[in-house]
MMTF fields as JSON, N, C-alpha, C and O atoms, coordinates in Angstrom:
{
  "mmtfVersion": "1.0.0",
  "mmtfProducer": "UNKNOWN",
  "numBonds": 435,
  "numAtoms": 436,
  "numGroups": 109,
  "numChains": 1,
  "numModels": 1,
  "chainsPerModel": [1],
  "groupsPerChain": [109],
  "chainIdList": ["A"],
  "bondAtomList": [4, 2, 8, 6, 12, 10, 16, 14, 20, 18, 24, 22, 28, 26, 32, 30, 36, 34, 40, 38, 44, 42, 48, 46, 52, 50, 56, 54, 60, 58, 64, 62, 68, 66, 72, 70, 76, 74, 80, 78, 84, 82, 88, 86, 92, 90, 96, 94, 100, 98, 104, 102, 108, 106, 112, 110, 116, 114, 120, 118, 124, 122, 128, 126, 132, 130, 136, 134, 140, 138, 144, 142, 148, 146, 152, 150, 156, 154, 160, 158, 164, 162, 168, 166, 172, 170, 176, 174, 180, 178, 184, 182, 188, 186, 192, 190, 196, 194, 200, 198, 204, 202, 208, 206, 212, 210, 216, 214, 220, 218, 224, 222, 228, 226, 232, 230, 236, 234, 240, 238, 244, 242, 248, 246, 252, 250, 256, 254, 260, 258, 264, 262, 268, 266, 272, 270, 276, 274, 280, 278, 284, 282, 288, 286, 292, 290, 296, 294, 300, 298, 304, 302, 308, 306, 312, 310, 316, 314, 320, 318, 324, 322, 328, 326, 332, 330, 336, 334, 340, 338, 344, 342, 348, 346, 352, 350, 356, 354, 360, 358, 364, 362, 368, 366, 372, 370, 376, 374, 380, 378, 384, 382, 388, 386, 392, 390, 396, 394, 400, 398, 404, 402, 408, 406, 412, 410, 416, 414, 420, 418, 424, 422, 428, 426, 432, 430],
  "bondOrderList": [1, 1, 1, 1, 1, 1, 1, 1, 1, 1, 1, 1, 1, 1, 1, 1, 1, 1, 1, 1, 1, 1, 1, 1, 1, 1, 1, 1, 1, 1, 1, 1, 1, 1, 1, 1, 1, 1, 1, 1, 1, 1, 1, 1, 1, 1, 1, 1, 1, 1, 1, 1, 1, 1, 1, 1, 1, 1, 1, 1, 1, 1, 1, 1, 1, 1, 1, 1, 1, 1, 1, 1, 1, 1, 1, 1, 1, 1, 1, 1, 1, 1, 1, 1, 1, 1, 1, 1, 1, 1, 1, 1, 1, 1, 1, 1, 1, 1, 1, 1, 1, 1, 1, 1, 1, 1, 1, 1],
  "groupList": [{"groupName": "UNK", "atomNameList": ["N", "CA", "C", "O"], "elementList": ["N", "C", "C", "O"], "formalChargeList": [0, 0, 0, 0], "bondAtomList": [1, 0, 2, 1, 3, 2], "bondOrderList": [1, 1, 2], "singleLetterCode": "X", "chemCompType": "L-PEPTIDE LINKING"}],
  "groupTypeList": [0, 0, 0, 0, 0, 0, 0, 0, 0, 0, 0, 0, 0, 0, 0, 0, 0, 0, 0, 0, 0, 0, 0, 0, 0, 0, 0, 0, 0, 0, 0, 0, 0, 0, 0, 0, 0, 0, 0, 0, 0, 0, 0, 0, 0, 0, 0, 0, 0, 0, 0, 0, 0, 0, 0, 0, 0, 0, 0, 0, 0, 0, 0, 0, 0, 0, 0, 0, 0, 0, 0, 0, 0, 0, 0, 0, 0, 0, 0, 0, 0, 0, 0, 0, 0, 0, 0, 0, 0, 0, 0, 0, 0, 0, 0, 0, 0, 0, 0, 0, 0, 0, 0, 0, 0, 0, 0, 0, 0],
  "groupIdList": [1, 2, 3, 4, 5, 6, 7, 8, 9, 10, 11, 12, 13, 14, 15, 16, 17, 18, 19, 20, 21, 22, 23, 24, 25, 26, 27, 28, 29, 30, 31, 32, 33, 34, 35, 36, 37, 38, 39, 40, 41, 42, 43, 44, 45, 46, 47, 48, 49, 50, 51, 52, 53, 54, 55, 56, 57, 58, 59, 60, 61, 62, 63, 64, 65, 66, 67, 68, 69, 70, 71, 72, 73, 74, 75, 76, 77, 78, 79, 80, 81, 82, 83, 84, 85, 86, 87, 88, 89, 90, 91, 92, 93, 94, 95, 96, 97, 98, 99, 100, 101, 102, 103, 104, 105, 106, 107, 108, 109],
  "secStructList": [7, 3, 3, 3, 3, 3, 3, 7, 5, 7, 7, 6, 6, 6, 2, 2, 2, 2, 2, 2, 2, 2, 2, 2, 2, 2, 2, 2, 2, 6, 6, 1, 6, 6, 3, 3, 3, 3, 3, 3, 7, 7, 7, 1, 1, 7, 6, 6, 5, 7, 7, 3, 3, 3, 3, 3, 1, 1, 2, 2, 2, 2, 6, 6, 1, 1, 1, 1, 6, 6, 6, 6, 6, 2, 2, 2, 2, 4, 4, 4, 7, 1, 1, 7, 7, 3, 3, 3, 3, 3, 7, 1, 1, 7, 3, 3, 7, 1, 6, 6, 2, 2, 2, 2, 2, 2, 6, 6, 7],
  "xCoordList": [0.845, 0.0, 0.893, 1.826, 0.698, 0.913, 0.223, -0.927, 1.246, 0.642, 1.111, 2.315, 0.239, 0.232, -0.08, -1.231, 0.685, -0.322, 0.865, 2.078, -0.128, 0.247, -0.342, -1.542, 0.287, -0.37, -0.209, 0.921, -1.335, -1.627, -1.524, -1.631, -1.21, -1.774, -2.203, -1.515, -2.909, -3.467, -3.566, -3.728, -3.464, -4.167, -5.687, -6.515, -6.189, -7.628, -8.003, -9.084, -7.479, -8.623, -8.498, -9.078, -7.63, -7.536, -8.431, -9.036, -8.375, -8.917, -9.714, -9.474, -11.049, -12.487, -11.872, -11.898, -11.156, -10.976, -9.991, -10.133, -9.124, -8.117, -9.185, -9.183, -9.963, -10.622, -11.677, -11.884, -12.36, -13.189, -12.307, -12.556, -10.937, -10.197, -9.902, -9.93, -9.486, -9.439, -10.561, -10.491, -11.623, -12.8, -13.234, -13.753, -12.816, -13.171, -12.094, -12.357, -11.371, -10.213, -10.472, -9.994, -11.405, -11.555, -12.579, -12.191, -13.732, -14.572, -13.672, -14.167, -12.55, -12.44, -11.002, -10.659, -10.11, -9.022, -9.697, -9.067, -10.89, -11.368, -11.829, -11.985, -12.367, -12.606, -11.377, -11.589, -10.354, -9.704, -9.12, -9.191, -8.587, -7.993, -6.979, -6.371, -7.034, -6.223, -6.323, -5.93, -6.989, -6.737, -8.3, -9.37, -7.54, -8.155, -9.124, -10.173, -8.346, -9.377, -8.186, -7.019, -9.199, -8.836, -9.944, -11.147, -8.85, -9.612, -9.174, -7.968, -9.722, -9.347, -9.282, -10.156, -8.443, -8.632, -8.196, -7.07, -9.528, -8.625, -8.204, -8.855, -7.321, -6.548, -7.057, -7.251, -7.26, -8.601, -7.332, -7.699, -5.91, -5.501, -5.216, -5.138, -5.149, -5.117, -5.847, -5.273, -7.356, -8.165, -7.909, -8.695, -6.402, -6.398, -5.197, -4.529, -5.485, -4.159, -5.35, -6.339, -4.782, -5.458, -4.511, -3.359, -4.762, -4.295, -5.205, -6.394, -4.303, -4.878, -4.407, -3.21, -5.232, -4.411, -4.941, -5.771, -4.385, -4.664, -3.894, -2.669, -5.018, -4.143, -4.066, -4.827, -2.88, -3.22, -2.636, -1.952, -3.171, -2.89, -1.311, -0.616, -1.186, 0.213, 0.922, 0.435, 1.982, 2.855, 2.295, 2.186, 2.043, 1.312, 0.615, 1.102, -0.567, -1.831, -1.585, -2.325, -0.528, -0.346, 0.422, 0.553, 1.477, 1.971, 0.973, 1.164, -0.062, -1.003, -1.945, -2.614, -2.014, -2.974, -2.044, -2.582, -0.584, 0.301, 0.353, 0.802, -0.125, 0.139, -1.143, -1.304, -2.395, -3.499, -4.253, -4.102, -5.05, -5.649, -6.157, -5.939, -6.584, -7.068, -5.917, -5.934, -4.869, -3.474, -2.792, -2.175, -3.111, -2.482, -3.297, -3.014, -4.733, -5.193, -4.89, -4.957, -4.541, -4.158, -2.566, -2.669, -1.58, -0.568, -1.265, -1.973, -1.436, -2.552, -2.761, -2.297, -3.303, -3.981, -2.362, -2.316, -1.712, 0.114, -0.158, -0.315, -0.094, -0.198, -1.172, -1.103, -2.197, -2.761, -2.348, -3.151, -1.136, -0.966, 0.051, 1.063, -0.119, 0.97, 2.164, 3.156, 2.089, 3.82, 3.739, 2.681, 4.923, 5.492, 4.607, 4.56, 3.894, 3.424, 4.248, 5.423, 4.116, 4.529, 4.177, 2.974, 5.163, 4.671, 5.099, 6.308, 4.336, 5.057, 4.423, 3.209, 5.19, 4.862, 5.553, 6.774, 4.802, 5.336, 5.198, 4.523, 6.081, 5.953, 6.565, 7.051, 6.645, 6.878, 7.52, 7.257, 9.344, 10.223, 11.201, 12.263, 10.151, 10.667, 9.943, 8.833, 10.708, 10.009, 10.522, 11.706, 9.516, 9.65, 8.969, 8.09, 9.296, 8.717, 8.658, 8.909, 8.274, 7.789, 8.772, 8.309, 10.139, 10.648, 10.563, 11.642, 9.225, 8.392, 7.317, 6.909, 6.938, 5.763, 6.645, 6.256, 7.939, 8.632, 9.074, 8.892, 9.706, 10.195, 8.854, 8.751, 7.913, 6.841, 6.412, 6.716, 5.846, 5.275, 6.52, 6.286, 7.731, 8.632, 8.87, 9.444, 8.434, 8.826, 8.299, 8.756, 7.397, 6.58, 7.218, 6.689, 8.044, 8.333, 9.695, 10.258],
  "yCoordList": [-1.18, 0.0, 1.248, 1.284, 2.182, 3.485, 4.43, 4.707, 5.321, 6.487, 7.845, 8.016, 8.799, 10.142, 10.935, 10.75, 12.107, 12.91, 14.672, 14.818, 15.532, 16.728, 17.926, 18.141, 18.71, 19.278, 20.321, 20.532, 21.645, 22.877, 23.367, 22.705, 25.08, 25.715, 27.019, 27.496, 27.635, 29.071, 29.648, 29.241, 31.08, 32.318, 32.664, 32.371, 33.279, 33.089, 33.791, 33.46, 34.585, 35.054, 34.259, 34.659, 32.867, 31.991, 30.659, 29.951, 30.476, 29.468, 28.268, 27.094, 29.477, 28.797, 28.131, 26.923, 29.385, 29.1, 27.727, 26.985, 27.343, 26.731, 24.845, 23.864, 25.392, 24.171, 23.543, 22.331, 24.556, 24.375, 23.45, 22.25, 24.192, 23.61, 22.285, 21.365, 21.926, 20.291, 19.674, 18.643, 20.078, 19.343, 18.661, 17.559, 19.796, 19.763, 18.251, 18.276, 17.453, 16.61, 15.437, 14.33, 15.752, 14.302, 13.021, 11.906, 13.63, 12.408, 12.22, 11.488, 12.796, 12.787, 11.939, 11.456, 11.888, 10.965, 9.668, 8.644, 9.543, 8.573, 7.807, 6.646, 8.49, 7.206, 6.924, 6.615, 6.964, 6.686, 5.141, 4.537, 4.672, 2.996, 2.823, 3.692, 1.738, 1.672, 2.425, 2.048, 3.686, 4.536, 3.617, 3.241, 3.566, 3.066, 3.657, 3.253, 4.938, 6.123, 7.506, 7.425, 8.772, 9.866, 10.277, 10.016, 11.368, 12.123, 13.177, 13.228, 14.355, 15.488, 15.518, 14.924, 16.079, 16.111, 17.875, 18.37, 18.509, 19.656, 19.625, 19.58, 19.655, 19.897, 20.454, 21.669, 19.834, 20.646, 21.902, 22.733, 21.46, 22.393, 24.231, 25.343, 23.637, 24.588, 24.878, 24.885, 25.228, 25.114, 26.053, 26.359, 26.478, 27.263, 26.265, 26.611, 24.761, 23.63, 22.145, 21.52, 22.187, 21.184, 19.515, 19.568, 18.801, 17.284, 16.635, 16.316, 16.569, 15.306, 14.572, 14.485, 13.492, 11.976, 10.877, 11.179, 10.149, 9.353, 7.93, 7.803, 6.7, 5.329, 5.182, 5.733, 4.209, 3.973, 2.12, 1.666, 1.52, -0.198, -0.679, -1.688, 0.517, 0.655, 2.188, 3.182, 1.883, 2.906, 3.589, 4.79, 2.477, 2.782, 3.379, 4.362, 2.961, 4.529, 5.503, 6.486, 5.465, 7.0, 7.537, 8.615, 7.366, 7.913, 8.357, 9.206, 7.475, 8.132, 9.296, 10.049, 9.43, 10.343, 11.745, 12.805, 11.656, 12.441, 13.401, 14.543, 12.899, 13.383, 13.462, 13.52, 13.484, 13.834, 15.319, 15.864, 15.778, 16.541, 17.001, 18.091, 16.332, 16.299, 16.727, 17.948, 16.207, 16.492, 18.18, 19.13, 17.967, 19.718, 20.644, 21.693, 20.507, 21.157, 21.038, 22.001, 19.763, 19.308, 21.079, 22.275, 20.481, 21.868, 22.814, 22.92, 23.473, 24.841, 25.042, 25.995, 24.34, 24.326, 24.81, 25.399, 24.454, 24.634, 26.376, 27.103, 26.493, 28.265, 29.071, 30.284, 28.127, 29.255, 28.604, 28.664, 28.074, 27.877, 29.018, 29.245, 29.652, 30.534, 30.198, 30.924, 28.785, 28.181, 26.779, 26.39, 26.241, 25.659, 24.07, 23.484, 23.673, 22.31, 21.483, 21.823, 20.701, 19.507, 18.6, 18.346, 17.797, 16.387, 15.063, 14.846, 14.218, 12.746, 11.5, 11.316, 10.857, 9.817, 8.592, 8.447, 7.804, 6.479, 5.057, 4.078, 5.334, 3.899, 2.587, 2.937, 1.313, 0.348, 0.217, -0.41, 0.721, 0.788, 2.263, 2.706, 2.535, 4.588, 5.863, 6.06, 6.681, 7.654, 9.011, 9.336, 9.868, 10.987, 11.761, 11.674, 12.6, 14.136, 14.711, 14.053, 16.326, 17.185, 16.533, 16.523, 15.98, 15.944, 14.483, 13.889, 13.618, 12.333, 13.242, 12.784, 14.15, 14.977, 15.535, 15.649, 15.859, 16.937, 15.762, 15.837, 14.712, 13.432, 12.953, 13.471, 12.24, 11.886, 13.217, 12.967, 14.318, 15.239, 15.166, 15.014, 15.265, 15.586, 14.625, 14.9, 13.051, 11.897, 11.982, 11.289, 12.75, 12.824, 13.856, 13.923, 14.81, 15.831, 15.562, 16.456],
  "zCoordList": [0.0, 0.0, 0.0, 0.802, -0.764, -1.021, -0.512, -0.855, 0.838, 1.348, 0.782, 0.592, 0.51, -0.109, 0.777, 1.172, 1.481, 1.889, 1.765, 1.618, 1.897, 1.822, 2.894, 2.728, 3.928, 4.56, 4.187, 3.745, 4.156, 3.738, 4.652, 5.685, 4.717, 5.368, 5.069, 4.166, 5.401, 4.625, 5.492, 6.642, 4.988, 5.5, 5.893, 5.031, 7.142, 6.675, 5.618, 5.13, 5.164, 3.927, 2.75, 1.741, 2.694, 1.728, 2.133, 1.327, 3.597, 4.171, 3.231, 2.95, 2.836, 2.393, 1.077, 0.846, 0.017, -1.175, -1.115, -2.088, -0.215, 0.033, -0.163, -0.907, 1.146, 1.448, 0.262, 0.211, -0.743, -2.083, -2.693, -2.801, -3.223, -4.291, -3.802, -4.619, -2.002, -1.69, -1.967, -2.635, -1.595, -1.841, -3.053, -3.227, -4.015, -5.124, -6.078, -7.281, -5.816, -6.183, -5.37, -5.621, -4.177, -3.452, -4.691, -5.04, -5.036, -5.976, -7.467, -8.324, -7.7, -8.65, -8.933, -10.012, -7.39, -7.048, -6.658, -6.923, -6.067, -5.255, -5.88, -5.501, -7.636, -8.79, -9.606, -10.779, -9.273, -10.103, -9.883, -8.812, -10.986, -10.539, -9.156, -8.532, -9.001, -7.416, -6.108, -5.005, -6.468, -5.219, -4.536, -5.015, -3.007, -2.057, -1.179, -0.677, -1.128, 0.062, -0.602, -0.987, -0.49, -0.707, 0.13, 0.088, 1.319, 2.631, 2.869, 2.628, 3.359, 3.407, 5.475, 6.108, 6.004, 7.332, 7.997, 8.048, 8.436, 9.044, 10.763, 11.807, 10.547, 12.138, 13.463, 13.507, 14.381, 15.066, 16.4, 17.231, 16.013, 16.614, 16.072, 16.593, 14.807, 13.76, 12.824, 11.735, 12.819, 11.619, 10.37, 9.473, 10.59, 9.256, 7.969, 6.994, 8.781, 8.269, 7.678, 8.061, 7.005, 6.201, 6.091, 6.521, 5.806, 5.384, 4.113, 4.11, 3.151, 1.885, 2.01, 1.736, 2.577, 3.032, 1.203, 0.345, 1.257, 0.211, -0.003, -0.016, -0.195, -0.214, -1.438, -2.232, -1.83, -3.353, -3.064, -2.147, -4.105, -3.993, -4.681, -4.561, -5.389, -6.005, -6.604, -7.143, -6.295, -6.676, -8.602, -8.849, -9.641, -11.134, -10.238, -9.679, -9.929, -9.741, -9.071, -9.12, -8.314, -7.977, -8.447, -7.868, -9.698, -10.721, -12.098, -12.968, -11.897, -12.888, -11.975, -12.683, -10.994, -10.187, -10.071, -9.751, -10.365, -9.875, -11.372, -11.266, -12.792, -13.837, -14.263, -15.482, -13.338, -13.848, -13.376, -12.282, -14.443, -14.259, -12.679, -12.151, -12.34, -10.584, -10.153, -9.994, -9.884, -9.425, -10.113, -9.632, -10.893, -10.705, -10.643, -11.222, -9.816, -9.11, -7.635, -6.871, -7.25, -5.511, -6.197, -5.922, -6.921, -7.066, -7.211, -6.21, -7.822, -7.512, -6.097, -5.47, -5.728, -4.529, -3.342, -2.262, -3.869, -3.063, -2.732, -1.751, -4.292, -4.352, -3.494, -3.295, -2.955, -1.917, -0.255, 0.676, -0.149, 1.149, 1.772, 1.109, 2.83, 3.324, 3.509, 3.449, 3.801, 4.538, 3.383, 2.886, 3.149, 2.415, 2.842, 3.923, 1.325, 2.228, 2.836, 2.697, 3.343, 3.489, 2.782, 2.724, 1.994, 1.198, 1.492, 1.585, 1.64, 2.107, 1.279, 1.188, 0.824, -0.033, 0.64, 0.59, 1.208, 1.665, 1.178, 1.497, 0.309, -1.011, -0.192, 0.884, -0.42, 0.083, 0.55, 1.576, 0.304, 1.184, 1.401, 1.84, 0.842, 1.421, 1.364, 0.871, 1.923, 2.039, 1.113, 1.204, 0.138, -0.44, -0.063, 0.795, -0.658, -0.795, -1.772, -2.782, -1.962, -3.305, -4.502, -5.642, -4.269, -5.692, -5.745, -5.727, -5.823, -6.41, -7.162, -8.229, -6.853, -7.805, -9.044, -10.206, -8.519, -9.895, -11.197, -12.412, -10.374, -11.069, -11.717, -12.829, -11.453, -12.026, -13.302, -14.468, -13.04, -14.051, -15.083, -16.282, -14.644, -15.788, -16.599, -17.654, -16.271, -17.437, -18.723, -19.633, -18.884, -20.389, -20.835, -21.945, -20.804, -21.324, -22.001, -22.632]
}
């Protein structure tokens, strides 16, 4: 199993717009092949911090989720966080971060 997740955080006057654009990527990761669960979680110490948690059954579907449309709205979505996300990808026997998103988008080019 393949763990994905990314924590946000915003400004309040980005907050709402912040939380639309997550919302908006959950039914649309959650049909895709392999992915297991796609969840949004806000932080109850910090409600201006967000979490996109996400399983996938294999490393293929979350390289195809990572170069899809849905997915570079989850990036977009980077651009309205105040502080630098956090990214964590916990593939079978390791652990990444933002440059598994840069590596993946850039293989087609």
């Amino acid at each position: 199993m393949i763990n994905a997740s990314i924590r946000f955080t915003a400004s309040v006057e980005k907050i709402d717009k912040l939380r639309d654009v997550l919302l908006s990527v959950l039914g649309p990761t959650q049909a895709m092949p392999e992915c297991i669960c796609c969840r949004l979680y806000q932080d109850e110490s910090n409600p201006n911090s967000w979490l996109l948690f996400e399983e996938w059954s294999s490393e293929e579907g979350l390289r195809r989720h990572v170069k899809s449309e849905a997915y570079r709205v989850v990036l977009e979505a980077m651009e309205l966080s105040s502080e630098a996300p956090e990214v964590k990808f916990s593939l079978e026997n390791k652990v990444e971060g933002f440059e598994l998103i840069e590596s993946i988008r850039g293989e087609d080019k």
